[in-house]
C-alpha positions as CSV (number, residue, x, y, z in Angstrom):
1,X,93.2,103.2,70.6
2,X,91.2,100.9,68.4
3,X,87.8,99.8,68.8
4,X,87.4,97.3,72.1
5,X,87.4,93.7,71.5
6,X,84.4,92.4,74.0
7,X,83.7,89.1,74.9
8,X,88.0,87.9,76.5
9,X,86.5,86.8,79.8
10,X,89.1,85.7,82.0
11,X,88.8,84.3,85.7
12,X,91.1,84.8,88.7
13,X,92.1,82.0,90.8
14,X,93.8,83.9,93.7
15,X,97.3,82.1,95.6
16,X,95.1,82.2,99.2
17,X,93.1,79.0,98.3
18,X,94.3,75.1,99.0
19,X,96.0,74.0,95.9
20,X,93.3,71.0,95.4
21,X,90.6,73.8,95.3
22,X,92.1,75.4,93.1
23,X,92.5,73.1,90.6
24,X,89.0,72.2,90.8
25,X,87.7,75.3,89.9
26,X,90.6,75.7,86.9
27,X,89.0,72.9,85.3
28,X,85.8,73.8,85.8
29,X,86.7,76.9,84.4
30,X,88.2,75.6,80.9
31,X,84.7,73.8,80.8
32,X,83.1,76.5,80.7
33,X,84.3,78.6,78.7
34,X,86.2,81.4,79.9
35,X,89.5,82.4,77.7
36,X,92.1,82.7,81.0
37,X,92.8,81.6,83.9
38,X,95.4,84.2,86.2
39,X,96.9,84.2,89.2
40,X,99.2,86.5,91.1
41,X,101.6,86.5,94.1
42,X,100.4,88.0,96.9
43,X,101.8,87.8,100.3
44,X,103.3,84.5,101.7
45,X,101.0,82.2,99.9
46,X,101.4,80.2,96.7
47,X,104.2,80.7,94.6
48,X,102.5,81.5,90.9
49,X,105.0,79.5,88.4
50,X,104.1,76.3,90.8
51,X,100.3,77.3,91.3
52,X,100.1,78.1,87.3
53,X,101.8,74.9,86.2
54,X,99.8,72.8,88.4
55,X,97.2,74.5,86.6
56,X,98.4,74.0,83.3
57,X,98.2,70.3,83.9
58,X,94.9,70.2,84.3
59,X,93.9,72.0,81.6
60,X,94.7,71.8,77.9
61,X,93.1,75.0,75.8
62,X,92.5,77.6,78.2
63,X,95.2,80.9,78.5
64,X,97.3,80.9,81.9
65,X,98.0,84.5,83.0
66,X,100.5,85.5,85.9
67,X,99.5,89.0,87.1
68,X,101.7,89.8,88.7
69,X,105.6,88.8,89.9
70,X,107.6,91.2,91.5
71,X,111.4,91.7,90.0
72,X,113.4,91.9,93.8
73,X,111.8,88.3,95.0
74,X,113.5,86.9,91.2
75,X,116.3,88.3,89.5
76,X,114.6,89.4,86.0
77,X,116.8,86.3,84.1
78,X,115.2,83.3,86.6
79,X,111.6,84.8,85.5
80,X,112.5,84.4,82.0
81,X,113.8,80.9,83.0
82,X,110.4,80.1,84.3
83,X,108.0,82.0,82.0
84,X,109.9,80.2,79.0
85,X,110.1,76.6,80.8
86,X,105.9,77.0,81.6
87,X,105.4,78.5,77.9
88,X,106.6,75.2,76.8
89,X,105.0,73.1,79.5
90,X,101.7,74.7,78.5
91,X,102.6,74.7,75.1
92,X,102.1,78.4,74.4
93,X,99.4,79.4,76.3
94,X,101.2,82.1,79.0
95,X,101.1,85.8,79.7
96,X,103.6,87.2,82.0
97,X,102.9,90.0,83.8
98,X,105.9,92.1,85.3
99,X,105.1,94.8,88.7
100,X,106.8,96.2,91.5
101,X,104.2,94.9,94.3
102,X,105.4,97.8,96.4
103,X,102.1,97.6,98.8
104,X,102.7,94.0,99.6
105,X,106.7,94.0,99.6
106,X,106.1,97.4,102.4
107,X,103.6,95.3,103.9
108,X,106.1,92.0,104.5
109,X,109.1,94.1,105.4
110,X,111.0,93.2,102.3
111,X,111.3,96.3,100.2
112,X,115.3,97.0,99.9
113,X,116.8,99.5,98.1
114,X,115.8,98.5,95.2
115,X,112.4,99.1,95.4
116,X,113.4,102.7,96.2
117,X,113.4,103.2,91.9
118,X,110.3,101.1,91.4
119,X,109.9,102.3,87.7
120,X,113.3,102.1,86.6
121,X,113.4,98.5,88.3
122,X,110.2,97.4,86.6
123,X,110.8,98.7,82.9
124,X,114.4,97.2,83.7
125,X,113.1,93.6,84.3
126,X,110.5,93.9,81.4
127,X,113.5,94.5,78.9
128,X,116.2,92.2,80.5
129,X,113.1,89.4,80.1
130,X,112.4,90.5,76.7
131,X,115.7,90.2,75.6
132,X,116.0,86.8,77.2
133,X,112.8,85.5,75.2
134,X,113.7,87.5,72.0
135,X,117.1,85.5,72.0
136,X,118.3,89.4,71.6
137,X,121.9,91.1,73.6
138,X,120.3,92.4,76.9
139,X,120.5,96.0,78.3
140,X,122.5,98.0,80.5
141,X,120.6,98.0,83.9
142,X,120.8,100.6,86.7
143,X,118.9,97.9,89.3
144,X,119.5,94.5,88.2
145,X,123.8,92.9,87.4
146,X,123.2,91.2,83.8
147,X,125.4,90.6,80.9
148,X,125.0,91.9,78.0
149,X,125.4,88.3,76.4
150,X,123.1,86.4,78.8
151,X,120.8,84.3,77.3
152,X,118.2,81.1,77.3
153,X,120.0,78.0,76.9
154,X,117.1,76.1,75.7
155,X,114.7,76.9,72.2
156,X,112.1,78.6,73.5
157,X,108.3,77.9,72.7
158,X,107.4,81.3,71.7
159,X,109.7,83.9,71.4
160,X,106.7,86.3,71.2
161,X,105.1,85.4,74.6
162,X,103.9,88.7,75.9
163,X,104.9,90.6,78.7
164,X,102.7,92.5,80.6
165,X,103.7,95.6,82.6
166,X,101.7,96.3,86.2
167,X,100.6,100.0,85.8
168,X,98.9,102.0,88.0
169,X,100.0,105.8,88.5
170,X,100.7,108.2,85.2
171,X,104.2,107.2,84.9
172,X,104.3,103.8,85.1
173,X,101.3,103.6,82.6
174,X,103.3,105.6,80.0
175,X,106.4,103.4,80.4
176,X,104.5,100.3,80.0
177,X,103.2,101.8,76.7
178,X,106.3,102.7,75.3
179,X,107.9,99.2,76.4
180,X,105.7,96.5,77.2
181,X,104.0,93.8,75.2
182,X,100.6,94.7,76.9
183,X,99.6,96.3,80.3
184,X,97.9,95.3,83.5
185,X,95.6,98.3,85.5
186,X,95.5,97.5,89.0
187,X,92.7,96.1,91.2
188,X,89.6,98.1,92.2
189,X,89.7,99.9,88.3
190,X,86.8,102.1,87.2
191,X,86.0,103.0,83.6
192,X,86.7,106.3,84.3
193,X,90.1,105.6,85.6
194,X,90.5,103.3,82.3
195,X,89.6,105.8,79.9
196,X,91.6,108.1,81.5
197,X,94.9,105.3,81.5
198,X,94.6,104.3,78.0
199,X,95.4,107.5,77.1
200,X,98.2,107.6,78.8
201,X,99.4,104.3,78.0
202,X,98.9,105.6,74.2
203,X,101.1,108.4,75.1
204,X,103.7,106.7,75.8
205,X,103.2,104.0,73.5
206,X,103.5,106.6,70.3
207,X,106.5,107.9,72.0
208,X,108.3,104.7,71.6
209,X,107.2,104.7,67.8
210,X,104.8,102.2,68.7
211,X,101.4,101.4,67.9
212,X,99.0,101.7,70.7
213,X,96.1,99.2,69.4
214,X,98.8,96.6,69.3
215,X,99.0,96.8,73.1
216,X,96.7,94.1,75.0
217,X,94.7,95.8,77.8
218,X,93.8,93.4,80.4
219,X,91.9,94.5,84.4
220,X,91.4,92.7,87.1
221,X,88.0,93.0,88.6
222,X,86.3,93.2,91.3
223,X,83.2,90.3,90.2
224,X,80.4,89.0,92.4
225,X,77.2,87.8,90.5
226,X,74.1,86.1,92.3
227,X,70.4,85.3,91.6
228,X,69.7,87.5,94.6
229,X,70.9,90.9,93.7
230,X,71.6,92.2,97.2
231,X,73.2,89.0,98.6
232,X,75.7,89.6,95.8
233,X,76.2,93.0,96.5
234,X,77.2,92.7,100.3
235,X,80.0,89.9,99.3
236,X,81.8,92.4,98.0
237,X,81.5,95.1,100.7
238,X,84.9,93.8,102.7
239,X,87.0,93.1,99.9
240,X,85.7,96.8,98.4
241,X,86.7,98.3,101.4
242,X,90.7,96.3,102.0
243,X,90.9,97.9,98.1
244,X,90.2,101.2,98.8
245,X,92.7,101.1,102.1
246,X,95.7,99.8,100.4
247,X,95.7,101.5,96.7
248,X,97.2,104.3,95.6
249,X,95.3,107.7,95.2
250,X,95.5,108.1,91.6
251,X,92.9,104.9,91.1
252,X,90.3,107.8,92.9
253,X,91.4,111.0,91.2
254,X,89.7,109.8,87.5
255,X,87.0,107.6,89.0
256,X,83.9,110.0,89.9
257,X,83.3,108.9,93.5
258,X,83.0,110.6,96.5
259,X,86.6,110.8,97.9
260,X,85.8,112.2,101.3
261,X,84.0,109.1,101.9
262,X,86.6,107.2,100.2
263,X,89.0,108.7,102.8
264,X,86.9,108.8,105.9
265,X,86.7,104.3,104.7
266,X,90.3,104.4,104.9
267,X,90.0,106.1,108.2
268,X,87.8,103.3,109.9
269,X,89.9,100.6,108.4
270,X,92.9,102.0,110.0
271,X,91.6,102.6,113.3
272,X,88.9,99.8,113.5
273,X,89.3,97.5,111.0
274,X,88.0,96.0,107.7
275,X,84.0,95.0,109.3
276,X,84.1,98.9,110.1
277,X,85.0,100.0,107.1
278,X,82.7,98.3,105.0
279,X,79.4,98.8,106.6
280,X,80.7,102.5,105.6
281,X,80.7,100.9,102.1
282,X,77.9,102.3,100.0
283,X,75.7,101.6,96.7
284,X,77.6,104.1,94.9
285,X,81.1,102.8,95.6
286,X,80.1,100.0,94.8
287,X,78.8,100.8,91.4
288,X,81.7,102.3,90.6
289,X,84.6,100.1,91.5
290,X,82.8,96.5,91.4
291,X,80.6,94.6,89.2
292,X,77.9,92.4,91.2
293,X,74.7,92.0,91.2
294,X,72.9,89.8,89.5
295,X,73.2,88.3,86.3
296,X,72.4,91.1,83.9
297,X,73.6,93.9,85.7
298,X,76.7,92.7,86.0
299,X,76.7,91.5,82.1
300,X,76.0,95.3,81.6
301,X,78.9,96.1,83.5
302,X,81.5,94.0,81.7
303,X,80.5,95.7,78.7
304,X,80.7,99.1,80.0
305,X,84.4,98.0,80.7
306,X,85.0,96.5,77.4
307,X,83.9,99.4,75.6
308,X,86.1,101.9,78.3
309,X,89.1,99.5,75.8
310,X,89.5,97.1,78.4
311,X,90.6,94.0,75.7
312,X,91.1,91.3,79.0
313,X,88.3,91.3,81.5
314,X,89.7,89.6,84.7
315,X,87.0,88.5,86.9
316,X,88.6,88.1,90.6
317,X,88.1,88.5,94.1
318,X,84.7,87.4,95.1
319,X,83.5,85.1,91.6
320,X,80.0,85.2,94.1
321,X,78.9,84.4,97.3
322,X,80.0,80.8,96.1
323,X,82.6,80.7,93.8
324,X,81.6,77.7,91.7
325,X,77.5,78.8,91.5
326,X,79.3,82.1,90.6
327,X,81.4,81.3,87.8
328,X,78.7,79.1,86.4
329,X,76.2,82.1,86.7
330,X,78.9,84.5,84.8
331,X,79.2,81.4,81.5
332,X,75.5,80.8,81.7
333,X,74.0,84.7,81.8
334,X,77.3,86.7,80.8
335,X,80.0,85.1,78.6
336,X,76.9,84.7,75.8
337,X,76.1,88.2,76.0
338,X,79.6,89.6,75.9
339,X,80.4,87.0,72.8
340,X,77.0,88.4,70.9
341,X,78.4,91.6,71.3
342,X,81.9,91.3,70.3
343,X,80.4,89.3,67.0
344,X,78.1,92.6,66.4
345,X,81.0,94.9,66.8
């Protein structure tokens, strides 16, 4: 892979918030500085093309990121529809980011048989959407009914508006590197599980014939920065601790924690719930799968991740104990250092 580019600090505005609060904190975002905003679809809340556009009409410069959309709620040819149609509402400013979402579709009864082939039906929809965008004759699918002669109906924006791939285990990671326009690790991400994915994700990449430096890596992050170290710190015990319940092994296997704590966590959350598990949640867990603290410590974490090869740092779940002090306190004490970096590099 090439050298990392430091300093892409992106915020996540989360679908659980009220729609008014949201937009709030998107401008306030643009203001200060940060170069994305994303957002995701996770259980019955806020649809993202809605929650994004909304977004995108509040704002004029910064990047809009969706990460992620599932294929089985939208047939791969209606997320094209919408990607394009928001592309050209935003006027070029979208990344689309393509994932199965098994956990949450298990968790809301609606995996079908479909999501029995997740792969197959993720690297399906990435190419059907590709082809869509490229104005190019779309693929034979084993998951998804499409014509080989569907297309947009409308110029779009940017043909080029890149698609990201949801990757977490080893083979989902390679196909995204042989096919997608960039990938997306999944939540809770150390940089010992990045290193370990970006050479995977080059595997596959080279492969394909393709380039792995040309391939945007972007993580979403587990963030929580306040003048009080500790208070920091304990915000992010819970949401540390639904994480390491609900994701799948492989995020453990390359990370250097202690696993049997890991799993006796899981146990409590099971049996006794989320409070449970994360009084279980220690220092060292949290140094490994979060980034809070206060201001400098957690600027010296970004960097750790930007140097791992981590191109899009996506700061989500817990901005701080306040979300607004929080993302103040990341553009006042840790996009200048990330930017003084990348201009060194």
């Amino acid at each position: 892979m090439s050298a990392p580019i430091v300093g892409r600090l992106a915020v996540s505005l989360q679908d659980d918030r009220p729609l008014n609060e949201t937009l709030e904190l998107a401008r306030l975002s643009e203001e200060l500085g940060f170069s994305e905003i994303w957002t995701n679809e996770n259980g019955h809340y806020r649809g993202a093309f809605t929650q994004l556009t909304a977004i995108a009409s509040v704002t004029s410069t910064i990047g809009l990121g969706i990460g992620i959309v599932n294929p089985f709620h939208r047939h791969p040819s209606l997320i094209a529809m919408e990607a394009a149609t928001l592309d050209e509402f935003s006027h070029g400013r979208l990344r689309l980011g393509i994932g199965a979402a098994l956990w949450n579709l298990r968790n809301l009864g609606e995996a079908d048989d479909r999501t029995q082939r997740p792969l197959t039906a993720t690297i399906d929809a990435v190419r059907i959407i590709q082809a869509l965008l490229h104005g190019e004759p779309s693929i034979e699918s084993a998951i998804f009914t499409v014509s080989p002669d569907a297309h947009l109906d409308f110029a779009t924006y940017r043909p080029d508006l890149p698609v990201y791939v949801g990757a977490v285990n080893e083979r989902m990671l390679r196909a995204g590197g042989a096919w997608a326009d960039a990938v997306e690790l999944g939540a809770i991400t150390s940089t010992g599980y990045v290193r370990w994915a970006l050479e995977v994700i080059g595997q596959g990449a080279r492969s394909n014939g393709r380039d792995p430096s040309t391939l945007d890596i972007a993580a979403p992050l587990m963030v929580s920065v306040s003048e009080d170290h500790e208070t920091a710190r304990r915000a992010v015990r819970e949401s540390l601790a639904y994480y390491l319940f609900r994701v799948e092994q492989i995020m453990f296997a390359h990370a250097g924690a202690d696993e049997e704590r890991i799993a006796t966590i899981q146990e409590v959350v099971a049996s006794s719930g989320l409070s449970a598990g994360a009084a279980l949640v220690d220092d060292e867990l949290i140094d490994t799968f979060a980034l809070a603290g206060e201001p400098s410590h957690v600027a010296d974490r970004f960097e750790e991740y930007a140097r791992a090869g981590v191109r899009g740092l996506i700061a989500q779940h817990v901005a701080g104990p306040e979300r607004a002090a929080g993302l103040r306190l990341l553009a006042d004490a840790v996009l200048p250092r990330l930017k003084e970096t990348s201009h060194a590099s």
